[in-house]
C-alpha positions, 0 to 999 in steps of 0.5 A: 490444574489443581483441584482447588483450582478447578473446584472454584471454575465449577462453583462459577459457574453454578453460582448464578444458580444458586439463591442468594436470598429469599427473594430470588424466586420472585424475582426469576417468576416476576422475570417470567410473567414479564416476558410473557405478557410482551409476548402476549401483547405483541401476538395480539397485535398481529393480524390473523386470518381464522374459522370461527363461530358468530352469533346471530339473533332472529328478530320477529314480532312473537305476538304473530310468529313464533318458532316451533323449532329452535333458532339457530344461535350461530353460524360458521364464518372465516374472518381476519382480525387483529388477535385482540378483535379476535380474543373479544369476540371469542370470549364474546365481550361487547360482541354484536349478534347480526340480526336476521329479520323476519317481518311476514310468514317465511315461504321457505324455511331456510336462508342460504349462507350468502344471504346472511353476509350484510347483517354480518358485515354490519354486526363485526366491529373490526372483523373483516368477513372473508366468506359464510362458512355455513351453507344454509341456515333452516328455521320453521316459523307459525302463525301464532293463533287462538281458538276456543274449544268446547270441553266434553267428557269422554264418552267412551270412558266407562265411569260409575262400578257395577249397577250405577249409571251416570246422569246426563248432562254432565256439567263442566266448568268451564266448559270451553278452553281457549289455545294460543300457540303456533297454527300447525299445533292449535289447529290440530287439536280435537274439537270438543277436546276431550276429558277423561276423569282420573278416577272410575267405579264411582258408585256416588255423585261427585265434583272431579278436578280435571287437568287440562292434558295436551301436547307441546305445552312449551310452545302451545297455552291454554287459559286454563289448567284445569275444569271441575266435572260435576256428574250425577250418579244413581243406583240401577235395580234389575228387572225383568219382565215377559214380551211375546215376539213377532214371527217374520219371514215365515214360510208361506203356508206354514203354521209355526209353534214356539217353545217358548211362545215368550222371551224373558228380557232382564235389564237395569233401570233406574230404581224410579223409571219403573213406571215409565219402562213397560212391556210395551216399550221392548219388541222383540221378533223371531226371524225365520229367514235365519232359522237353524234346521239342523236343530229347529231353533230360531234365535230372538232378537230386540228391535226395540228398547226403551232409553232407560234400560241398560245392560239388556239380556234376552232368555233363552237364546235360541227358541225351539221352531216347530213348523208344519206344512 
């Protein structure tokens, strides 16, 4: 054979191959999506059995129950469809949750798998259910509640600096908040409901926004977000004066000398309680049924002290006992 010959045989068979025009390329990739796309058709008119995912939506009446967790949006199912069924609800085009109705508090939290195949059945539009999937299906549903709760300052929290005192009452407005929300939640929190202030040492009367702070806020609302706190504060002075403590429990037939025979009491008062606060208004005793005989002392202590006084201090700490027989 000659090389002319065989040259020709080769470009043959490469001709089909190569383009001949600007349009071949179109043509072949017109070629291809055609093919494709009857492909495709006749695939999805085939039926398929497969596992898959359905919706579900929980209807209930949300001004008596409400979810404390979140609902299941899904379950697990085996069914068989033709493949255009199949490509909807996957892409969940016009795809029907099956409702889960609940109508009073449940007693349990959880429905069984089986218990879910009639509002699937009814929900599937050309889907054929084989079996549920998903075992169990848990919830946790409350009674939505409202309760009214008397607002409180903190009475542990220490509010005015060094040598001021707080007046009492200390005004809030308004001075109840009201919850709503689930029962397990409204119902555990504090009554009064505390309030702390943002802000401490103040040595000056003031009106203080207070937020309303509590869990769960998600699910639990309160009627307010706030209060305003309106305290009075006042300036303390600090005063002292003499008392002569009472001897109890001395020993029968024993005369008993102090040194000291009186104790120093040194507090705060307010600057216009002087004429209210007297010596009479402080007691003090020396209990001799706690007397050190190693050293002969007795240590004083205040049985009684007026309401305005604060910060109260007693000197000296221990006083000399001499007893004799």
């Amino acid at each position: 054979m000659s090389f002319e010959k065989a040259r020709n045989i080769i470009l043959w068979f490469v001709r089909p191959f190569k383009p001949q025009t600007e349009h071949y390329w179109r043509i072949v990739v017109l070629c291809f999506v055609a093919a494709s796309t009857f492909w495709l058709l006749n695939a999805l008119n085939k039926s398929y059995s497969t596992q898959t995912t359905y919706p579900v939506r929980f209807v209930f009446n949300d001004q008596r129950l409400v979810p404390i967790n979140p609902l299941p949006e899904e379950v697990a199912v085996n069914v068989t469809g033709r493949g255009w069924k199949l490509l909807r609800k996957a892409l969940r085009v016009e795809v029907q949750p099956a409702e889960i109705y609940i109508r009073n508090l449940p007693r349990n939290n959880y429905l069984l798998g089986s218990a879910l195949r009639p509002a699937l059945v009814n929900a599937m539009d050309g889907l054929q259910l084989n079996f549920v999937v998903t075992d169990t299906l848990f919830f946790n549903f409350n009674e939505k509640v409202t309760r009214r709760i008397a607002l409180q300052l903190d009475p542990t929290q220490k509010v005015t600096g060094e040598r001021h005192a707080m007046l009492r009452p200390v005004r809030i407005d308004p001075d109840t908040v009201t919850f709503r929300g689930p029962s397990s939640m409204v119902d555990s929190l504090p009554s009064p409901f505390v309030l702390r202030l943002p802000i401490t040492n103040m040595t000056e009367s003031a009106k203080i926004v207070v937020p309303i702070e509590y869990d769960n806020k998600s699910l639990v609302k309160s009627d307010i977000t706030e209060a305003t706190v309106s305290v009075r504060i006042r300036p303390l002075q600090q005063r002292e004066l003499q008392v002569t403590p009472e001897m109890v429990n001395v020993p029968l037939n024993t005369d008993v000398t102090l040194r000291p025979q009186v104790v120093l009491i040194r507090y705060l008062a307010l600057e216009d309680s002087g004429a209210v606060i007297n010596s009479d208004a402080f007691k003090a005793i020396v209990d001799f049924s706690r007397y050190n005989r190693q050293d002969s002392t007795v240590v004083p202590e205040l049985v009684q002290k007026p309401a305005g006084a604060r910060n109260i201090t007693l000197w000296p700490e221990r006083i000399k006992a001499v007893l004799q027989k």
